[in-house]
SEBA-977107 format. One record per residue (C-alpha): residue in three letters; x, y, z. Coordinates in nm, 2 decimals. Layout:
<sites>
ALA, X, Y, Z $
...
</sites>
This chain:
<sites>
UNK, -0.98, 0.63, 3.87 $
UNK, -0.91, 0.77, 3.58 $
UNK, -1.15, 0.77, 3.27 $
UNK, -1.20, 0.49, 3.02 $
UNK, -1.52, 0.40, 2.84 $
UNK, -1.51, 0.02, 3.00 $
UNK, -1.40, -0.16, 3.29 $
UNK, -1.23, -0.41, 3.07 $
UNK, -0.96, -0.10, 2.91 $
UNK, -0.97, 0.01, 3.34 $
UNK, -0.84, -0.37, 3.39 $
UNK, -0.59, -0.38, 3.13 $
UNK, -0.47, -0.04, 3.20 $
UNK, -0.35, -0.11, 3.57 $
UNK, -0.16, -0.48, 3.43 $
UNK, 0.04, -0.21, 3.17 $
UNK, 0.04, 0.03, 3.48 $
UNK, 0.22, -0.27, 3.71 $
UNK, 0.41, -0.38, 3.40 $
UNK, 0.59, -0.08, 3.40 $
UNK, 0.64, 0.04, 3.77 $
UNK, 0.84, -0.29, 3.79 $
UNK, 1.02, -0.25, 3.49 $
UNK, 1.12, 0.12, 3.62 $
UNK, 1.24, -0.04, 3.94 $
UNK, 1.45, -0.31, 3.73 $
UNK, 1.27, -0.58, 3.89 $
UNK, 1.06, -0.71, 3.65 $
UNK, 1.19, -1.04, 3.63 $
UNK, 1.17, -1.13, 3.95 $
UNK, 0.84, -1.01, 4.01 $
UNK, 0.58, -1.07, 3.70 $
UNK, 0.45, -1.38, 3.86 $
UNK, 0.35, -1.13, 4.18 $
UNK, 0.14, -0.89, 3.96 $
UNK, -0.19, -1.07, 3.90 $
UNK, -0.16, -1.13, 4.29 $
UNK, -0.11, -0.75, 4.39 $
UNK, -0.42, -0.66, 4.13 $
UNK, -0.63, -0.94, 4.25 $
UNK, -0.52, -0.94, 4.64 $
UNK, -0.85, -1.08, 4.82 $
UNK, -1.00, -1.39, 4.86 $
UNK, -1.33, -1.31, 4.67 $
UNK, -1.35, -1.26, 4.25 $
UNK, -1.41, -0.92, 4.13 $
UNK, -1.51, -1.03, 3.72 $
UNK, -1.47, -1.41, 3.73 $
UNK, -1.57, -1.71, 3.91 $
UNK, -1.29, -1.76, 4.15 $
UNK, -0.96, -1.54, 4.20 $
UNK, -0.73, -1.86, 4.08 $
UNK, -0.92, -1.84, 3.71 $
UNK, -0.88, -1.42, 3.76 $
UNK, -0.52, -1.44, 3.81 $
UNK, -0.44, -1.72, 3.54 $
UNK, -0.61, -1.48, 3.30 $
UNK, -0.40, -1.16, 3.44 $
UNK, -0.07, -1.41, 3.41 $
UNK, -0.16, -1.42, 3.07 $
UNK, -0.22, -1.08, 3.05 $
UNK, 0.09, -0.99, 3.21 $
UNK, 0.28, -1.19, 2.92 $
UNK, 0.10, -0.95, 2.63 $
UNK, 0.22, -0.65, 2.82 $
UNK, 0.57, -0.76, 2.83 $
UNK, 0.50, -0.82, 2.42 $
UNK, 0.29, -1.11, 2.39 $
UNK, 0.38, -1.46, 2.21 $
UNK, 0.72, -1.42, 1.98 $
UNK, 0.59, -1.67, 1.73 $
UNK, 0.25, -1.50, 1.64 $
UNK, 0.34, -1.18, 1.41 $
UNK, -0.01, -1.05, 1.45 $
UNK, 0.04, -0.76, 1.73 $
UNK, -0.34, -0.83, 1.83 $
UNK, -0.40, -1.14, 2.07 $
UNK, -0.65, -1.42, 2.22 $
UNK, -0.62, -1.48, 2.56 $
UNK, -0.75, -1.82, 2.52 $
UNK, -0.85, -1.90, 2.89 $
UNK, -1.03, -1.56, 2.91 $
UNK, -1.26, -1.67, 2.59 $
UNK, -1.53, -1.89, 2.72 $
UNK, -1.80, -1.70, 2.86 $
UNK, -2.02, -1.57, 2.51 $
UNK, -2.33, -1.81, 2.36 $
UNK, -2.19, -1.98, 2.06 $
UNK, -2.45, -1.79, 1.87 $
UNK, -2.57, -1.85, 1.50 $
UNK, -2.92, -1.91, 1.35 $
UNK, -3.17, -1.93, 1.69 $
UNK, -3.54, -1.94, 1.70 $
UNK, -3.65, -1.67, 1.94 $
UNK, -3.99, -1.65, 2.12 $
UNK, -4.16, -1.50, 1.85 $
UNK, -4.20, -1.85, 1.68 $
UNK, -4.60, -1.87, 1.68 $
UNK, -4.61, -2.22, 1.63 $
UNK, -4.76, -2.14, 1.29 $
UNK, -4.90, -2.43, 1.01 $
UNK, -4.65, -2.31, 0.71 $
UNK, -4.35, -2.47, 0.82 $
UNK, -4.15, -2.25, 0.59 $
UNK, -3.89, -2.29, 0.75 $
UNK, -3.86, -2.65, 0.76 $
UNK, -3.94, -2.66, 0.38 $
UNK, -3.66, -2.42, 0.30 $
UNK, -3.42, -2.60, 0.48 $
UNK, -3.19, -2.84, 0.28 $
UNK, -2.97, -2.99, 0.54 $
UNK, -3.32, -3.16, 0.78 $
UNK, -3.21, -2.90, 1.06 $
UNK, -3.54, -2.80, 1.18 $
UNK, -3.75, -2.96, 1.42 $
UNK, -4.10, -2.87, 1.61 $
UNK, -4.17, -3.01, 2.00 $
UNK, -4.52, -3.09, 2.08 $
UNK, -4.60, -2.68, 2.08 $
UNK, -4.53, -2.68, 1.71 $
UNK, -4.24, -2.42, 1.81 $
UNK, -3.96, -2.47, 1.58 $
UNK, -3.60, -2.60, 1.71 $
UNK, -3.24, -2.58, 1.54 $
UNK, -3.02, -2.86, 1.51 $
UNK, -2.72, -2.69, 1.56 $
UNK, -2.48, -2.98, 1.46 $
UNK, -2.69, -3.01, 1.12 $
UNK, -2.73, -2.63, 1.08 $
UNK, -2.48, -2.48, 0.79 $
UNK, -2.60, -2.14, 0.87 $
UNK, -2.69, -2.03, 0.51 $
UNK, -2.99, -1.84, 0.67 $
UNK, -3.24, -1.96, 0.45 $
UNK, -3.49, -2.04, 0.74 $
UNK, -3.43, -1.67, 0.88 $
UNK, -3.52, -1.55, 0.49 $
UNK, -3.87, -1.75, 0.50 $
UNK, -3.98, -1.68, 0.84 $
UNK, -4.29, -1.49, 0.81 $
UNK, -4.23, -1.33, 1.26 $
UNK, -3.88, -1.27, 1.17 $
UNK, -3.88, -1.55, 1.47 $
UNK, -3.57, -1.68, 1.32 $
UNK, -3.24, -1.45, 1.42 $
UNK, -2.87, -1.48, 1.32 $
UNK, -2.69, -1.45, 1.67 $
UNK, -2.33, -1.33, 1.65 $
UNK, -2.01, -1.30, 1.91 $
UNK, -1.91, -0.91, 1.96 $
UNK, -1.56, -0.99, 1.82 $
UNK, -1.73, -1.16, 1.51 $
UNK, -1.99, -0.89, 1.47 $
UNK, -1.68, -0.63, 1.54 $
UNK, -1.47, -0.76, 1.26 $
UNK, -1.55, -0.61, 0.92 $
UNK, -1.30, -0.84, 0.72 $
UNK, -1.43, -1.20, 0.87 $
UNK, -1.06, -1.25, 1.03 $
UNK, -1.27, -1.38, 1.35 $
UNK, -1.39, -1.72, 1.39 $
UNK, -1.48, -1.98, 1.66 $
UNK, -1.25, -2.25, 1.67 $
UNK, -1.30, -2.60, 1.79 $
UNK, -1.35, -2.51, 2.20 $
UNK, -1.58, -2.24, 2.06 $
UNK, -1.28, -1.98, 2.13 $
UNK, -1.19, -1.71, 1.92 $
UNK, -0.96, -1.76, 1.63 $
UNK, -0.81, -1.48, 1.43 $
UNK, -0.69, -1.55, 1.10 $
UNK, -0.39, -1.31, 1.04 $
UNK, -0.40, -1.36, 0.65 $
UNK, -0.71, -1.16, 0.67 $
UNK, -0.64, -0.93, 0.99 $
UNK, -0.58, -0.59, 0.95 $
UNK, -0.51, -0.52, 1.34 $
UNK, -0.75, -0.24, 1.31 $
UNK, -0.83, -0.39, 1.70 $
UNK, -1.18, -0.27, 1.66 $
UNK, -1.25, -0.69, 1.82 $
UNK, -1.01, -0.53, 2.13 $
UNK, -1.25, -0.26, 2.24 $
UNK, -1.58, -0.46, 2.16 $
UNK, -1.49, -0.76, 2.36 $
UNK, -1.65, -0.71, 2.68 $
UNK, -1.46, -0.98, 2.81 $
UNK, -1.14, -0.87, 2.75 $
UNK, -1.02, -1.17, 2.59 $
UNK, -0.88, -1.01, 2.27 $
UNK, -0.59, -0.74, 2.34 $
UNK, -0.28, -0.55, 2.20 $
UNK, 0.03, -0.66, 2.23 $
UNK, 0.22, -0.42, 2.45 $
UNK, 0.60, -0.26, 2.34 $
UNK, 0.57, -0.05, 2.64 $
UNK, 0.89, -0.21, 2.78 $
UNK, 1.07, -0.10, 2.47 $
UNK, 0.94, 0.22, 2.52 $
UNK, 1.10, 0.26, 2.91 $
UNK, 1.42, 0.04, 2.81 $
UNK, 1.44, 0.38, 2.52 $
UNK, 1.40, 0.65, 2.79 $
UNK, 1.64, 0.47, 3.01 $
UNK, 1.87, 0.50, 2.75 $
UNK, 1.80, 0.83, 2.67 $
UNK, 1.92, 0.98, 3.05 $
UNK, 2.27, 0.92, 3.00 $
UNK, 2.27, 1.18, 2.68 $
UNK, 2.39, 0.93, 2.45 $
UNK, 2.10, 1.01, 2.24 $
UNK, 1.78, 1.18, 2.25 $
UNK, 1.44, 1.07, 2.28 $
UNK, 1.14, 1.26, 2.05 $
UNK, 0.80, 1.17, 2.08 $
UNK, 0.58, 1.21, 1.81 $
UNK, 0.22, 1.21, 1.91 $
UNK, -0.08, 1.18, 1.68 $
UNK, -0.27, 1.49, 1.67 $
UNK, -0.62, 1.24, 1.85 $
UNK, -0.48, 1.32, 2.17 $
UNK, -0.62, 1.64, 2.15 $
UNK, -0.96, 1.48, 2.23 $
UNK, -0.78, 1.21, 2.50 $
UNK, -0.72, 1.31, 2.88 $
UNK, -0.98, 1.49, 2.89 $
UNK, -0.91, 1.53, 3.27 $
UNK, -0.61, 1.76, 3.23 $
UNK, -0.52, 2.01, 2.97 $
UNK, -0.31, 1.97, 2.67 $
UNK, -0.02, 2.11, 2.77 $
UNK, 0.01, 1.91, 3.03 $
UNK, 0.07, 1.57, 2.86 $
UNK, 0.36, 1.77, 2.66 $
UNK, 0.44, 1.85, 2.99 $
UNK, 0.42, 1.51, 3.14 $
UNK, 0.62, 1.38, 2.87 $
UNK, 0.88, 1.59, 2.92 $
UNK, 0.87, 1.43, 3.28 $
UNK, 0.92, 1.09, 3.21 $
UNK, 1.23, 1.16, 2.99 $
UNK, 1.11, 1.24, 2.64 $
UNK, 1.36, 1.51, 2.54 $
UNK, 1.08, 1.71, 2.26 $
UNK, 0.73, 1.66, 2.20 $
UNK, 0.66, 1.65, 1.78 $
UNK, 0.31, 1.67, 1.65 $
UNK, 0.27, 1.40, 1.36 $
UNK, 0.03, 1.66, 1.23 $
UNK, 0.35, 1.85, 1.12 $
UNK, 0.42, 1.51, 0.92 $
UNK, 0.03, 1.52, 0.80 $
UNK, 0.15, 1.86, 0.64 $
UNK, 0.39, 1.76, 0.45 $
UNK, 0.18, 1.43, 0.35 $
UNK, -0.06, 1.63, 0.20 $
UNK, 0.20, 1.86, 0.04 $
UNK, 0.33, 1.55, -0.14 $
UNK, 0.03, 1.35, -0.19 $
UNK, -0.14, 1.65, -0.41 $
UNK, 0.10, 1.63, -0.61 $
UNK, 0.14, 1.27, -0.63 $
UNK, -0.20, 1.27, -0.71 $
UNK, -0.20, 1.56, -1.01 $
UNK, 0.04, 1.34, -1.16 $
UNK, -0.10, 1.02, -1.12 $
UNK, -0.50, 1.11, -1.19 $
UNK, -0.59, 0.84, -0.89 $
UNK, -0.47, 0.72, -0.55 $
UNK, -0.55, 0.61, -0.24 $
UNK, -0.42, 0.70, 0.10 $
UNK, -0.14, 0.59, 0.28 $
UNK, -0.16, 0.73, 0.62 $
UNK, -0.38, 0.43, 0.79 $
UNK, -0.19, 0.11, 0.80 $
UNK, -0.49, -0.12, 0.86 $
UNK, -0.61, 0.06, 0.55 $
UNK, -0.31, -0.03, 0.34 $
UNK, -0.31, -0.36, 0.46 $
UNK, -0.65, -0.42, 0.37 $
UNK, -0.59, -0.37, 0.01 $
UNK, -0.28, -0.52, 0.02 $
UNK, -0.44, -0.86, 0.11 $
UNK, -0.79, -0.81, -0.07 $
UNK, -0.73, -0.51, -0.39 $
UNK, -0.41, -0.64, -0.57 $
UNK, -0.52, -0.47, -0.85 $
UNK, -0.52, -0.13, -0.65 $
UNK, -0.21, -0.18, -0.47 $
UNK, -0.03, -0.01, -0.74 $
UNK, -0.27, 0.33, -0.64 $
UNK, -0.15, 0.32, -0.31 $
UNK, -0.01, 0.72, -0.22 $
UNK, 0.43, 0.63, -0.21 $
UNK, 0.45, 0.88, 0.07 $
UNK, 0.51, 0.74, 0.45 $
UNK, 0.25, 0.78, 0.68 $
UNK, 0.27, 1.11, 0.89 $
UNK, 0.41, 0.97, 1.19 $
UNK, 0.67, 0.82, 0.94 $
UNK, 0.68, 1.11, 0.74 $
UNK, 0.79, 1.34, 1.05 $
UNK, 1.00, 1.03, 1.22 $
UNK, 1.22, 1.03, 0.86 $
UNK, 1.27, 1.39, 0.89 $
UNK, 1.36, 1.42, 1.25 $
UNK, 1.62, 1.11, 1.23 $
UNK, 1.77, 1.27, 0.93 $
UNK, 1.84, 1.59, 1.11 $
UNK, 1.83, 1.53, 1.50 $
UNK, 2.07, 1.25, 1.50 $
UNK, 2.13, 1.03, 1.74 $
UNK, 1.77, 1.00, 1.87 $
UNK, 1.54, 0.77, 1.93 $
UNK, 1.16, 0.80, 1.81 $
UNK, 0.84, 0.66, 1.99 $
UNK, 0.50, 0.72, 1.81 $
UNK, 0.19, 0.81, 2.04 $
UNK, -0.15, 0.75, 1.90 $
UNK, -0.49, 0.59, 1.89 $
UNK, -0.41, 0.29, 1.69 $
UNK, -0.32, -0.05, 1.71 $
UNK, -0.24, -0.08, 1.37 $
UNK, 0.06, 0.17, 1.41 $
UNK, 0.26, -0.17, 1.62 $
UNK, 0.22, -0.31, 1.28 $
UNK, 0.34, -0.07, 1.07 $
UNK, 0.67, 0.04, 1.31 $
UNK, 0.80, -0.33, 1.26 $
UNK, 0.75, -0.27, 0.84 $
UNK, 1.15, -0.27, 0.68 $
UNK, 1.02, 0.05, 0.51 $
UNK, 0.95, 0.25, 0.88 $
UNK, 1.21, 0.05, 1.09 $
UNK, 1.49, 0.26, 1.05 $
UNK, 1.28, 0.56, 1.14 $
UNK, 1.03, 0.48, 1.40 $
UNK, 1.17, 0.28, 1.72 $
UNK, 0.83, 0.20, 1.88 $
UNK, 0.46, 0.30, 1.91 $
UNK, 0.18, 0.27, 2.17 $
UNK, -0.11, 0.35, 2.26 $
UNK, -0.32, 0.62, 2.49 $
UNK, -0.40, 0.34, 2.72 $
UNK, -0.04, 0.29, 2.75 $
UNK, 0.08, 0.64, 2.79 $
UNK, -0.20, 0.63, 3.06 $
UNK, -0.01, 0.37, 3.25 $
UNK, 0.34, 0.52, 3.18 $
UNK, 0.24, 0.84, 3.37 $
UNK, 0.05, 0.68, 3.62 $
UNK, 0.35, 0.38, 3.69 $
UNK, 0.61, 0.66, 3.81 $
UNK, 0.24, 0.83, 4.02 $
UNK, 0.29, 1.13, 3.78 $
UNK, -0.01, 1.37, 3.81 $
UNK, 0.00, 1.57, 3.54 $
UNK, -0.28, 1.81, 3.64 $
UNK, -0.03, 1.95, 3.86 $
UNK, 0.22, 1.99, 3.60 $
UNK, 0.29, 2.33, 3.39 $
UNK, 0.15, 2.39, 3.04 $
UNK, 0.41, 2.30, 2.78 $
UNK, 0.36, 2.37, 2.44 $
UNK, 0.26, 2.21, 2.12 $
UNK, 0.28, 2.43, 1.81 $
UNK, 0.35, 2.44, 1.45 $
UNK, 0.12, 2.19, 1.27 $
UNK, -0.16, 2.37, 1.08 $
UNK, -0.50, 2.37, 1.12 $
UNK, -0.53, 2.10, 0.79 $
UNK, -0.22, 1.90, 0.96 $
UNK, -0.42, 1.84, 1.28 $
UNK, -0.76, 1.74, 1.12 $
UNK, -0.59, 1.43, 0.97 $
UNK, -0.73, 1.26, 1.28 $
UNK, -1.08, 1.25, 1.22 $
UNK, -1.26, 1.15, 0.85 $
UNK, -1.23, 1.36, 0.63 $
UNK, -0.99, 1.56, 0.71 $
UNK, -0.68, 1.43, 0.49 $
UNK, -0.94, 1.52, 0.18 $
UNK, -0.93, 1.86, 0.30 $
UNK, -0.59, 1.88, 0.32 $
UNK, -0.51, 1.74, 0.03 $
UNK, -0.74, 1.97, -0.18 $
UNK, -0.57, 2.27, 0.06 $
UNK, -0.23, 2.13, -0.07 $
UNK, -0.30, 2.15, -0.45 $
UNK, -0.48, 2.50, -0.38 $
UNK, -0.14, 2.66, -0.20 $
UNK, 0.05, 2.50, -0.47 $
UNK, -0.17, 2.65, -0.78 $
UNK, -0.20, 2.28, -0.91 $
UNK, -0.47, 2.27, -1.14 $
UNK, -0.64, 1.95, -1.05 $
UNK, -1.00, 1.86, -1.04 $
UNK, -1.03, 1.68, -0.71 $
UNK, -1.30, 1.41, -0.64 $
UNK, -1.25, 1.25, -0.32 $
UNK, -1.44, 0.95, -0.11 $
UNK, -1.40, 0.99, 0.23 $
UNK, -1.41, 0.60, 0.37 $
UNK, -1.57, 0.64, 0.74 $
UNK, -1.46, 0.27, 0.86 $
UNK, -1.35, -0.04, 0.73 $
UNK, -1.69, -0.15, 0.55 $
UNK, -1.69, 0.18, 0.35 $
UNK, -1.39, 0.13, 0.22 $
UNK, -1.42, -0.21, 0.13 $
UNK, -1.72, -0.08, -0.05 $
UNK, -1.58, 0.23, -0.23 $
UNK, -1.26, 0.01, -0.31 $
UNK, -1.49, -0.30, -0.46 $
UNK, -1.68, 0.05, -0.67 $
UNK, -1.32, 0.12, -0.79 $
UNK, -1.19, -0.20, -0.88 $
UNK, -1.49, -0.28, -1.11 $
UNK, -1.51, 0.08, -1.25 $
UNK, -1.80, 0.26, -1.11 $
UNK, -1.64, 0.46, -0.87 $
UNK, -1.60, 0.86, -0.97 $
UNK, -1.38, 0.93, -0.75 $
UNK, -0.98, 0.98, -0.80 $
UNK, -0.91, 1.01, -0.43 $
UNK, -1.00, 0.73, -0.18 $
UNK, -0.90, 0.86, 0.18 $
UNK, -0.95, 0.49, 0.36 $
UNK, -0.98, 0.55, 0.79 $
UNK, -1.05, 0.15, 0.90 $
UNK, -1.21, 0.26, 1.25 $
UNK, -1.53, 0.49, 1.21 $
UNK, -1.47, 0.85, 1.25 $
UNK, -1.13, 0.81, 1.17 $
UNK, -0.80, 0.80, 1.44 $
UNK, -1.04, 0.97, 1.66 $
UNK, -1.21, 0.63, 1.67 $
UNK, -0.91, 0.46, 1.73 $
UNK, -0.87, 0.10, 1.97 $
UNK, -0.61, 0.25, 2.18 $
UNK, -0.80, 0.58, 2.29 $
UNK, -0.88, 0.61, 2.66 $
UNK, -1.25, 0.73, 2.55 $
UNK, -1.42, 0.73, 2.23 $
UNK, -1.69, 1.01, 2.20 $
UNK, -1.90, 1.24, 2.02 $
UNK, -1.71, 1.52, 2.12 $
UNK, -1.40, 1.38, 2.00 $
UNK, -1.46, 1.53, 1.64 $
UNK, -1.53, 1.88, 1.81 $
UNK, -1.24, 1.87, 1.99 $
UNK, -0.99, 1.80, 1.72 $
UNK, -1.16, 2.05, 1.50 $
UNK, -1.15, 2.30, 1.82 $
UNK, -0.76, 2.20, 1.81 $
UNK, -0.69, 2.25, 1.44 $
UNK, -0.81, 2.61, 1.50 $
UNK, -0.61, 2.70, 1.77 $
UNK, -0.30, 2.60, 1.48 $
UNK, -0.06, 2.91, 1.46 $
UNK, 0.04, 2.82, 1.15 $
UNK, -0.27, 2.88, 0.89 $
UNK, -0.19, 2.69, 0.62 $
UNK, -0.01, 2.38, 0.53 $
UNK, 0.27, 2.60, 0.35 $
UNK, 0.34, 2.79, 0.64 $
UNK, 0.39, 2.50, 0.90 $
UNK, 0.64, 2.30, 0.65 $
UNK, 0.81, 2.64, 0.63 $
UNK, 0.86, 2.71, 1.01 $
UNK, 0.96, 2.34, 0.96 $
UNK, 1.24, 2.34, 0.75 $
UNK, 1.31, 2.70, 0.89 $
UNK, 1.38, 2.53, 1.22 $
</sites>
């Protein structure tokens, strides 16, 4: 078995894994029905309470893996049947409850949703309780806790709520597909969408020479499959019909190239490169919107610049992030980005054709500088940008605010909006620690940092100059 933090990513990864070996074979349609049989073969449940619930919830997993529900726009899911096993949650009095004379609690309580049994122990009505809290405030044991879903407590900008079967709802006007509520649901029950049949239908296409296929991966897989080395993947790639292997770091050059400049002249802005970022002020900053860098993102930024001089080809982004499915579909990226998935996904691409990449060759990867490939974890695209106004001899006086997850930026970005933030660079990473921190990684460690920084090192090209020169050279 191959190495994922959970065995709800394990589970997903082997209904992408089946996904695709049919859709290799050209038998898909035939056989999707069959799949939640041939993972789920026995007679006794492995997660659930019977194999018939198991398999209804791999059907609808199936479904998400060959792209999930047309009408919903949102690229992250609820499998409704597989949302019914967490405690509704909200206000709760624990153990802790002594009992006790003051009654604060009841006092404080506007809406007459306390009680006490003959122990003086203190009871919530639930279908009186508002949850305002105010009984949780007063409590003088702290016996009084706010209990919360993981989904809920995962989602920094309230997109999550329970609906009327006490099932997840997400509210896409305020979801920024960051899918941090798709790793921390330890049922499963909120996933990706999955365009990992657009990505073999591309490589089909790509055998008969009528166009090449690049991918562009994100420079977080440097800290990803950890089993085998690097050059390996670029190998294994190459296996399953990519024709070259791009870094989007090289595109994270010439970002940060742009951006400083953008930047000298416009005296503030934020980043661009994380699309649940963007989004997130797009729906919640209108005021800021106008800040926003104009560059593309890296992986657009390197997608434009291939299309533009390696035509025809096709492009497929390879990354951490969920977000990415989002931003590929965007009118602005469309025409240069054909499709993006995740780790997981590549995962199950090698693994559908039983391609064992630790037997493979090294291939390289080269080119991106050291600044390029720190993009991926926070922090980094400050540095680069204050490497790109130093190569450049732009006298600017830089003041960044490196945003480590969605909450920090919604706190610098409130700072900003009301005028007390002294900072003229916001570099906004919605998952914490950056792409490194990503929903779509196989693992998500404290060595990931290390390893990207152990990466960016190993960079031939020493400064972000040099790499958009061998570039442009090429």
């Amino acid at each position: 078995m191959r190495k994922f933090d959970t065995k709800v990513q394990h589970l997903k990864y082997k209904v992408l894994r089946e996904v695709a070996r049919e859709a290799w074979a050209g038998r898909l349609a035939q056989t999707a029905l069959d799949i939640p049989k041939t993972i789920v073969p026995g007679k006794v449940p492995t997660m659930r309470c019977c194999i018939y619930k198991e398999r209804a919830i791999l059907a609808e997993r199936v479904k998400i893996a060959m792209g999930g529900d047309q009408n919903n726009p949102n690229v992250i899911e609820v499998i409704d049947i597989a949302c019914d096993e967490c405690p509704v949650g909200g206000y709760e009095v624990t153990g802790a409850c002594r009992g006790c004379l003051a009654h604060r609690c009841e006092d404080v309580c506007r809406f007459g949703a306390i009680t006490f049994d003959d122990n003086h122990v203190a009871h919530i009505d639930k279908s009186k309780c508002k949850e305002c809290g105010a009984c949780a405030k007063v409590c003088p044991y702290s016996a009084i806790r706010n209990y919360k879903r993981p989904c809920e407590t995962a989602c920094k900008v309230g997109a999550i709520s329970m609906g009327d079967e006490k099932q997840a709802c997400i509210d896409n006007s305020k979801c920024i597909s960051c899918g941090a509520c798709v790793y921390q649901c330890p049922f499963g029950a909120i996933t990706d969408k999955s365009f990992i049949l657009d990505v073999i239908d591309i490589l089909k296409g790509g055998r008969d020479k009528s166009y090449k296929v690049y991918a562009v991966v994100a420079p977080s897989i440097s800290s990803q499959f950890t089993y085998a080395k690097l050059g390996q993947v670029i190998t294994g790639l190459k296996e399953l019909g990519f024709h070259t292997v791009i870094e989007a770091a090289l595109g994270a050059d010439m970002v940060a190239q742009a951006e400083s400049k953008e930047l000298a002249e416009k005296g503030f802005l934020t980043s661009s490169c994380c699309p649940a970022f963007v989004d997130f002020i797009e729906k919640n900053y209108p005021s800021l919107v106008a800040n926003i860098s104009h560059n593309l993102s890296p992986m657009a930024t390197i997608a434009k610049y291939i299309k533009e001089h390696e035509a025809p080809c096709k492009i497929v982004f390879i990354g951490p992030c969920t977000a990415k499915k989002m931003e590929v579909q965007k009118e602005r990226i469309k025409p240069y980005v054909d499709a993006a998935m995740t780790f997981e996904e590549l995962q199950a691409l090698f693994d559908s054709t039983d391609l064992d990449i630790t037997t493979l060759p090294e291939g390289y990867l080269d080119n991106a500088s050291y600044f390029g490939r720190i993009f991926a974890r926070c922090g980094g695209l400050s540095d680069a940008v204050a490497e790109g106004l130093k190569e450049q001899n732009i006298d600017f006086d830089l003041k960044p605010c490196s945003c480590d997850g969605i909450e920090a930026c919604k706190l610098a970005l409130l700072q900003k909006s009301r005028g007390r933030l002294d900072a003229n660079f916001i570099e906004g990473m919605a998952c914490v620690g950056g792409c490194i921190g990503g929903a779509g990684c196989l693992t998500h460690g404290e060595k990931n940092k290390a390893e990207v920084d152990k990466y960016g090192k190993e960079a031939l090209e020493k400064t972000i100059s040099d790499a958009v020169a061998v570039l442009k050279k090429d």
